[in-house]
KEKE-343031 format. One record per atom (N, C-alpha, C): atom name; residue number from 1; x, y, z. Coordinates in nm, 2 decimals. Each point is the difference from the previous one (the first is absolute). Layout:
BEGIN
+------+-----+--------+--------+--------+
! atom !  nr !     c1 !     c2 !     c3 !
+------+-----+--------+--------+--------+
!   CA ! NUM !      X !      Y !      Z !
...
+------+-----+--------+--------+--------+
END
This chain:
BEGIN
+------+-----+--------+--------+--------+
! atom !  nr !     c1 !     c2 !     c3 !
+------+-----+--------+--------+--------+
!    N !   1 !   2.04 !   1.93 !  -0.52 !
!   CA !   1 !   0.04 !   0.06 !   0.12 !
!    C !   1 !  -0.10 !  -0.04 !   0.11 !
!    N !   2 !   0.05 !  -0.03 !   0.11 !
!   CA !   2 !  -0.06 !  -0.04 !   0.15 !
!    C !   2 !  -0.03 !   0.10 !   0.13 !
!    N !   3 !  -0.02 !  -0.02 !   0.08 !
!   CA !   3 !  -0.02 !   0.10 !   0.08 !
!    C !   3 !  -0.01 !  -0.08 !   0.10 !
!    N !   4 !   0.01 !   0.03 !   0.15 !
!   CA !   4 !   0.01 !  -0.09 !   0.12 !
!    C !   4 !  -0.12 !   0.05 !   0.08 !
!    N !   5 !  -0.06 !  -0.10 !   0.01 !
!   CA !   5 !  -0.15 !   0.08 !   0.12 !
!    C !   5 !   0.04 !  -0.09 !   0.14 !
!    N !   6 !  -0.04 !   0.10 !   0.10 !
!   CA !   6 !   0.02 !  -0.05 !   0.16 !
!    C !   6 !  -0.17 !  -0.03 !   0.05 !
!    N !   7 !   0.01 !  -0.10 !   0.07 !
!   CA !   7 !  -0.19 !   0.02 !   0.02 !
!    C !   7 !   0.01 !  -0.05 !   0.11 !
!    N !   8 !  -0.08 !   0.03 !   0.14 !
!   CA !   8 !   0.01 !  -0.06 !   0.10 !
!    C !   8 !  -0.16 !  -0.08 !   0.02 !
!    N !   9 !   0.04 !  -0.17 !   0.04 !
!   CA !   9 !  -0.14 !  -0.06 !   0.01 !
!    C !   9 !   0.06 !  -0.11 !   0.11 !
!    N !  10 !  -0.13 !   0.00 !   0.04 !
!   CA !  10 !   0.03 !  -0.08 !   0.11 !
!    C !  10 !   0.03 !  -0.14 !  -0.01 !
!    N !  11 !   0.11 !  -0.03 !   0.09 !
!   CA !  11 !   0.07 !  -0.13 !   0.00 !
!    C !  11 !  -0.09 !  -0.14 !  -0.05 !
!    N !  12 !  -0.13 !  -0.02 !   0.05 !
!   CA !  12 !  -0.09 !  -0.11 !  -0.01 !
!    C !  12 !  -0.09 !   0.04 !  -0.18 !
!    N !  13 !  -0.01 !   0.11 !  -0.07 !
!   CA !  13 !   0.00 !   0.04 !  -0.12 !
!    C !  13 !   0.10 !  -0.04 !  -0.06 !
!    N !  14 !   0.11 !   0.00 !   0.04 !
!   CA !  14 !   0.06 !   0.01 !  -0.11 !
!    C !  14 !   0.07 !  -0.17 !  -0.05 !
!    N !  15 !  -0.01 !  -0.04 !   0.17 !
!   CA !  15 !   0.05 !  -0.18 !   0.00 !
!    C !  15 !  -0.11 !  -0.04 !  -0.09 !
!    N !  16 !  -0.14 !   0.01 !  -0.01 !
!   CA !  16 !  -0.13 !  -0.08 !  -0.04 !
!    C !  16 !   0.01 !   0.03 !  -0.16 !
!    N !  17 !   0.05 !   0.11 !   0.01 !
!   CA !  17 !   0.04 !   0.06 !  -0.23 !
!    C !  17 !   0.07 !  -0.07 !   0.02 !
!    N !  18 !   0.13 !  -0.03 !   0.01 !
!   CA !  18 !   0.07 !  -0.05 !  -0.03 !
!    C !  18 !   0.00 !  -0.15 !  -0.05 !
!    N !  19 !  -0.05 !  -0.04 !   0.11 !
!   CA !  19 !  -0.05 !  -0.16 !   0.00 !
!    C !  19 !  -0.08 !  -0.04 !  -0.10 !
!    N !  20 !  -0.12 !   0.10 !  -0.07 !
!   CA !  20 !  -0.06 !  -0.02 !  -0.10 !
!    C !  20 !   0.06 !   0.02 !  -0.08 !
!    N !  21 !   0.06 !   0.14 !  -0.05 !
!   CA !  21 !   0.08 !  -0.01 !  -0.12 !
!    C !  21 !   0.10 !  -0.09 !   0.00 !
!    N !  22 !   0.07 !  -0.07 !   0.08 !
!   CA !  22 !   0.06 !  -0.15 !  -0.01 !
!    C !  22 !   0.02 !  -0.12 !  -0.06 !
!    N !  23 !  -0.16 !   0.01 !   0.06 !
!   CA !  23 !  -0.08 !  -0.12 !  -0.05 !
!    C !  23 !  -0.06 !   0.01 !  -0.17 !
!    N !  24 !   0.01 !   0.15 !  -0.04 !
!   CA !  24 !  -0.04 !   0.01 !  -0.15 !
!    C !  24 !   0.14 !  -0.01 !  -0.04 !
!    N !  25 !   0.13 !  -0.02 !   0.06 !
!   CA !  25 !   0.09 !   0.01 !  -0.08 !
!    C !  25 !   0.08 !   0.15 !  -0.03 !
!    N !  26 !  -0.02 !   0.07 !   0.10 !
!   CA !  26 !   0.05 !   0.15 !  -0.01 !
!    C !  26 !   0.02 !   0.06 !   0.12 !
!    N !  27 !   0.08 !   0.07 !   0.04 !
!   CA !  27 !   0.11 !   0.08 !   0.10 !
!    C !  27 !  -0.12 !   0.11 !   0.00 !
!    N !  28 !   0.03 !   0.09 !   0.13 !
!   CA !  28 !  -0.12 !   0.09 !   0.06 !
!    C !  28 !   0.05 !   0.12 !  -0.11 !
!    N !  29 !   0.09 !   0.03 !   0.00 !
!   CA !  29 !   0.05 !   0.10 !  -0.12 !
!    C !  29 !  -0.09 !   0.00 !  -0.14 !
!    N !  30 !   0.03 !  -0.08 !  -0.04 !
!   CA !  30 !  -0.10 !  -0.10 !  -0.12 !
!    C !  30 !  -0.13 !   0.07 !   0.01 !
!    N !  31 !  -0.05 !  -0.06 !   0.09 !
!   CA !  31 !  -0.19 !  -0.04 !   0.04 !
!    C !  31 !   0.02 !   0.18 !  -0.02 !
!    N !  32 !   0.03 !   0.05 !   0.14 !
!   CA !  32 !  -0.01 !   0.19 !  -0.06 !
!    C !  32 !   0.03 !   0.05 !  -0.07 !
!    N !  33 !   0.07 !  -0.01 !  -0.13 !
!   CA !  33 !   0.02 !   0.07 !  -0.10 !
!    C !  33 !  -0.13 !  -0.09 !  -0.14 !
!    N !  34 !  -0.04 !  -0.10 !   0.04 !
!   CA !  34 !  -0.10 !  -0.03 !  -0.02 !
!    C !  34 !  -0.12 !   0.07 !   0.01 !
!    N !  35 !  -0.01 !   0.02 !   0.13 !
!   CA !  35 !  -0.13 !   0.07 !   0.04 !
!    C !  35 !   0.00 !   0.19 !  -0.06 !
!    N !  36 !   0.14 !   0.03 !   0.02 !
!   CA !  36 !   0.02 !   0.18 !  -0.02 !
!    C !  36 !  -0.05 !  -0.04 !  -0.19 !
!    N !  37 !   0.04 !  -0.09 !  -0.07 !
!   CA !  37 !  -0.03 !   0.01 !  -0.17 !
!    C !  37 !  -0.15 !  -0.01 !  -0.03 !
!    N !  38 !  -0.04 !  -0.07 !   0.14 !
!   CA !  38 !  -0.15 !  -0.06 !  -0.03 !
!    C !  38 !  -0.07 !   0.14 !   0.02 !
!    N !  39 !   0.01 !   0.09 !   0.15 !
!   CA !  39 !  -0.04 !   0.08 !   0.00 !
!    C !  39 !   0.01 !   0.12 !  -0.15 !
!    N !  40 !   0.12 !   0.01 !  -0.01 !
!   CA !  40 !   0.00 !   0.13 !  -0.18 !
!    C !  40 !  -0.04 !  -0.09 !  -0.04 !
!    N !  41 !   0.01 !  -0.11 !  -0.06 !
!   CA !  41 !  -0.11 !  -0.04 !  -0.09 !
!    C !  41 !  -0.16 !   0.02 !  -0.02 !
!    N !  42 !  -0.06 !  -0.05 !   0.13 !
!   CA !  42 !  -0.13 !   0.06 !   0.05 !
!    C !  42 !  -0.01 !   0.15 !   0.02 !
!    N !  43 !   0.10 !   0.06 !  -0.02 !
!   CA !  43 !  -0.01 !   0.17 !   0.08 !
!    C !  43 !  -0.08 !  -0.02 !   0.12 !
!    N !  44 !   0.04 !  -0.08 !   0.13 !
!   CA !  44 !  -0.08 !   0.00 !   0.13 !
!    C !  44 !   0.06 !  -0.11 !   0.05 !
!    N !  45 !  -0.07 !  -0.02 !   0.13 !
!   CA !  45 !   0.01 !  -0.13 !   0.05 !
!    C !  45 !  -0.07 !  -0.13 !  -0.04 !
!    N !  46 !   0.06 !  -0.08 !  -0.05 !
!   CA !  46 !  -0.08 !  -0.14 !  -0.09 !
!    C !  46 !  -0.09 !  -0.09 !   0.07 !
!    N !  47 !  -0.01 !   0.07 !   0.09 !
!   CA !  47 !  -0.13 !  -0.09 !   0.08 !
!    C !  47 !  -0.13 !   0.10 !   0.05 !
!    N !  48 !  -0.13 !  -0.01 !   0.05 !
!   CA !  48 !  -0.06 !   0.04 !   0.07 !
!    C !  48 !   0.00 !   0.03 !   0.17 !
!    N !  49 !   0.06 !   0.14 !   0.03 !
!   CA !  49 !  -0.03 !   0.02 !   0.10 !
!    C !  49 !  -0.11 !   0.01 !   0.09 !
!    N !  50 !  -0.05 !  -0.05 !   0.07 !
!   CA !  50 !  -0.13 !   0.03 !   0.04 !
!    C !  50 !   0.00 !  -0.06 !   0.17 !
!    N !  51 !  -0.09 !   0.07 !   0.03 !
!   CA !  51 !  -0.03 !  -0.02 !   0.22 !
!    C !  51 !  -0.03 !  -0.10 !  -0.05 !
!    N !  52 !  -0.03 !  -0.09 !   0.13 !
!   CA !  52 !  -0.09 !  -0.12 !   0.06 !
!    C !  52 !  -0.18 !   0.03 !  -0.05 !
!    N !  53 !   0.01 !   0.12 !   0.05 !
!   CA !  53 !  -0.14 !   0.06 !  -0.03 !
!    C !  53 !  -0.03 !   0.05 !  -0.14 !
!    N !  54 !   0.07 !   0.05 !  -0.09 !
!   CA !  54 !  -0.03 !  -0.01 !  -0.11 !
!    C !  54 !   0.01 !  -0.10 !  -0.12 !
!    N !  55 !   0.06 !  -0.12 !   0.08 !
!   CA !  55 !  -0.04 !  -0.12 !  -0.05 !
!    C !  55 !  -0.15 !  -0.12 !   0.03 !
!    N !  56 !   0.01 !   0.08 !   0.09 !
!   CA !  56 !  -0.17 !  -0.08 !   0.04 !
!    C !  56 !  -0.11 !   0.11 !  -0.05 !
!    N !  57 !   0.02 !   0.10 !  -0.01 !
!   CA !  57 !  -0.08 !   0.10 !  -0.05 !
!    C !  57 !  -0.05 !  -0.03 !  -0.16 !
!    N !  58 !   0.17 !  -0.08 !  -0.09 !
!   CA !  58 !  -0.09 !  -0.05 !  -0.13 !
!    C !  58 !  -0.03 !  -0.14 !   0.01 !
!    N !  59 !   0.04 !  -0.07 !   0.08 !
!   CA !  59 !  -0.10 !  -0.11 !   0.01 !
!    C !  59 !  -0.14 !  -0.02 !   0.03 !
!    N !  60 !  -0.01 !   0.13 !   0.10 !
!   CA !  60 !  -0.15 !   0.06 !   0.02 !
!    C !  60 !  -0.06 !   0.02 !  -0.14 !
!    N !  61 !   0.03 !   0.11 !  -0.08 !
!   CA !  61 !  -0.01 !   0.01 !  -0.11 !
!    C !  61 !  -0.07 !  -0.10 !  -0.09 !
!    N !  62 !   0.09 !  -0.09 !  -0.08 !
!   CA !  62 !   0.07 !  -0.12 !  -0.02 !
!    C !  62 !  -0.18 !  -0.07 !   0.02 !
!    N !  63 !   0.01 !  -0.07 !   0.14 !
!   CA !  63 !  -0.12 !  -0.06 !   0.07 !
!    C !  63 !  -0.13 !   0.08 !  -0.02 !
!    N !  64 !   0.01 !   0.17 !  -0.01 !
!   CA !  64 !  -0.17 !   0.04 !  -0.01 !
!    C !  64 !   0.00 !  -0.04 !  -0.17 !
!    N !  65 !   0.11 !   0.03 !  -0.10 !
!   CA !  65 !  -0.03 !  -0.03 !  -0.18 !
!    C !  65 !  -0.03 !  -0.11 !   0.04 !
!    N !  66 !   0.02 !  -0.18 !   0.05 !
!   CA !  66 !  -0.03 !  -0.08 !  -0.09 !
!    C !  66 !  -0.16 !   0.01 !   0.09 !
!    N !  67 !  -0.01 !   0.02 !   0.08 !
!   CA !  67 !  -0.13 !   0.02 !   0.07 !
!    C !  67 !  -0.08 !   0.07 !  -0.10 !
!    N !  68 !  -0.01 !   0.04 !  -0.05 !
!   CA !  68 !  -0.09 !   0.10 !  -0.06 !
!    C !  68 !   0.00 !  -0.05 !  -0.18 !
!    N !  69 !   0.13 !  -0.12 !  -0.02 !
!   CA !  69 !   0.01 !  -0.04 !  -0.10 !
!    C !  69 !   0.07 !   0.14 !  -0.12 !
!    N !  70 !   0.07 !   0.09 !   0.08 !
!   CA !  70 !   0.06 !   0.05 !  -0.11 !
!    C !  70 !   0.19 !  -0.04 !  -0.03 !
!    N !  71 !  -0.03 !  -0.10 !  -0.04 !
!   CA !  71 !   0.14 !  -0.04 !  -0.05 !
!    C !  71 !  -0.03 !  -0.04 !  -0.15 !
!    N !  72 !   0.11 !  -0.01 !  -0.04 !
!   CA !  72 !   0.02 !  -0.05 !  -0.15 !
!    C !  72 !   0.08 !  -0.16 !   0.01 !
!    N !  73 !  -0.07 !  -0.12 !  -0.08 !
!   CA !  73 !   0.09 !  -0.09 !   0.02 !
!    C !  73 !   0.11 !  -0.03 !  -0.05 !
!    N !  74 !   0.13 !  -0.08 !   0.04 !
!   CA !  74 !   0.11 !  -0.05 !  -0.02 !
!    C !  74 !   0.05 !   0.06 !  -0.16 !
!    N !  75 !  -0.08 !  -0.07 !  -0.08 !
!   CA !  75 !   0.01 !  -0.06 !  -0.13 !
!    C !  75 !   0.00 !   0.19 !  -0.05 !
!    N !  76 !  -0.14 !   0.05 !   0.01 !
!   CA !  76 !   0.03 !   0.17 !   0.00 !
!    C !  76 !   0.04 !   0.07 !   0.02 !
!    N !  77 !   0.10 !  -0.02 !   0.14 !
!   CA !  77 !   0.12 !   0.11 !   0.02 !
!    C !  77 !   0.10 !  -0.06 !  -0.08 !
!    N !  78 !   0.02 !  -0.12 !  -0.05 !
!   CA !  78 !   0.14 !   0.01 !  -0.04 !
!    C !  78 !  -0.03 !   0.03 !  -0.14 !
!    N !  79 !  -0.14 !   0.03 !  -0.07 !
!   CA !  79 !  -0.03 !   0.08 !  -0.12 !
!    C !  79 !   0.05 !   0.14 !   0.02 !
!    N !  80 !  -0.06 !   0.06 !   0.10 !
!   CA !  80 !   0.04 !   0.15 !   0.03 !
!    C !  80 !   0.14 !   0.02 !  -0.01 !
!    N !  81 !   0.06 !  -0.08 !   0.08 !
!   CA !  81 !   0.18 !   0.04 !   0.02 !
!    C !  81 !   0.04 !  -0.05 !  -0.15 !
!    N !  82 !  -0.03 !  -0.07 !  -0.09 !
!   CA !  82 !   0.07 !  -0.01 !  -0.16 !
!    C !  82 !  -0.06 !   0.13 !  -0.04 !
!    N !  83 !  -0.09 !   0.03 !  -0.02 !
!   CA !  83 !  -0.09 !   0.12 !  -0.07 !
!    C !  83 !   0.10 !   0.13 !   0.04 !
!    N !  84 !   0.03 !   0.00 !   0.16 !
!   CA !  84 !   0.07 !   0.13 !   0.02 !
!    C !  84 !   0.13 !  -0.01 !   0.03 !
!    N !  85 !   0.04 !  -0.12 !  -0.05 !
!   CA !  85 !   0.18 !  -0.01 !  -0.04 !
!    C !  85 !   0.04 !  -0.02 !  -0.12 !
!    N !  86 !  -0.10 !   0.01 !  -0.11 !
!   CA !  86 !  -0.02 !   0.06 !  -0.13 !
!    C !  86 !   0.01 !   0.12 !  -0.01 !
!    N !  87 !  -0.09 !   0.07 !   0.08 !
!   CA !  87 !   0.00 !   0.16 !  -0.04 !
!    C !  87 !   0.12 !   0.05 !   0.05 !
!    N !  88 !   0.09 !  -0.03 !   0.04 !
!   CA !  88 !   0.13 !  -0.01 !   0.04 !
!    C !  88 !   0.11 !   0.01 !  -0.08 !
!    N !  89 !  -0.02 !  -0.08 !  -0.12 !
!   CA !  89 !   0.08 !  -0.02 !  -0.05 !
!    C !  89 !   0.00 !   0.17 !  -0.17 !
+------+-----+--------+--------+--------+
END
């Protein structure tokens, strides 16, 4: 069963979706019921919302760890993420 959704977006939004989902090979219909599955899949929005400002705020971040040398290297985090996509299972 389907349902019909109305959504109002502005003309230059909606030409620029289109054109990309196009170019991947899919109708704007497509791309948005894409995006509504991704969202309940995620339970949320599948991206990071965030200001201008709280994107420089963890790059601040970000910049004082390696400063101070508290990071973990490459090869170690991608230890961490097997170890806890194990306990996962």
């Amino acid at each position: 069963m389907t349902t019909l959704v109305h959504i109002r977006v502005p003309v230059e939004t909606k030409a620029k979706a289109s054109k990309i989902f196009s170019k991947l090979g899919l109708d704007l219909s497509t791309g948005i019921k894409i995006y509504l599955a991704k969202v309940v899949e995620d339970k949320g929005i599948p991206f990071s919302m965030k200001t201008r400002e709280g994107i420089l705020r963890g790059f601040k971040i970000a910049h004082d760890q390696i400063e101070k040398g508290d990071y973990v290297s490459h090869k170690e985090l991608k230890a961490q993420i097997a170890k806890k996509a194990r306990s996962f299972k």
